[in-house]
C-alpha positions in Angstrom: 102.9 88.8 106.5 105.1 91.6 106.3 103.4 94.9 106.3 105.5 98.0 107.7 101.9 98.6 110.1 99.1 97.2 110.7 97.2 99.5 108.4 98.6 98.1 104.7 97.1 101.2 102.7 100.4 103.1 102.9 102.5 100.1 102.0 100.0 99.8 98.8 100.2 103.3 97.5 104.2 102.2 96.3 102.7 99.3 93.6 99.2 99.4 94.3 96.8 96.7 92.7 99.9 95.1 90.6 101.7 94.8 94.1 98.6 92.8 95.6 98.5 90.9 92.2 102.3 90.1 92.5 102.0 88.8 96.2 99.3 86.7 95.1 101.3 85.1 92.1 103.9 84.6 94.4 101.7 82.6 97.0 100.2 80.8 94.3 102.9 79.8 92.2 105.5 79.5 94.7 103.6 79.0 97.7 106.5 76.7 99.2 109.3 79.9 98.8 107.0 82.0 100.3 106.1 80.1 103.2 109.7 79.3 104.1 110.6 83.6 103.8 107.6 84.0 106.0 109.0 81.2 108.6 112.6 81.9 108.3 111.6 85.5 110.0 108.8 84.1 112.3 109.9 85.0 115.8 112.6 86.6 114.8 114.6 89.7 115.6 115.0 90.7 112.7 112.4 92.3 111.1 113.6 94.4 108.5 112.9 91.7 105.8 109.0 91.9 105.5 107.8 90.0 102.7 104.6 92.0 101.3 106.7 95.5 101.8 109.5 93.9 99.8 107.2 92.1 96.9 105.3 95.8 97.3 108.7 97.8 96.9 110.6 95.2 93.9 106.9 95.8 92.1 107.2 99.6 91.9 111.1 99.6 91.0 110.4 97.0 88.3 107.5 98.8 87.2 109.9 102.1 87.0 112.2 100.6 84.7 109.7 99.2 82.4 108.6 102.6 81.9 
């Protein structure tokens, strides 16, 4: 899914509860985007795009410049 380890807690303390809420809204609402991201890096090399880390990260920089 795109965690940084297999433990998510760390990812979470960057947008906590809004980031999970935000991943969710994302599925949700634009579940067909989402699945694509999560398939375009499937078996990739490249895995410095993780999607839940990102959505986590964009949360907590958005939420910084709302304050």
């Amino acid at each position: 899914m795109g965690f940084e380890r297999e433990d998510p807690v760390p990812d979470l303390r960057t947008s906590g509860i809004l980031g999970i809420r935000v991943l969710l809204h994302a599925g949700v609402r634009n579940n067909a985007l989402l699945r694509r991201m999560l398939q375009f890096h499937e078996g990739s090399s490249d895995e410095h795009f993780l999607v839940a880390i990102t959505c986590f990260h964009l949360t907590r920089l958005i939420g910084e410049v709302c304050l």
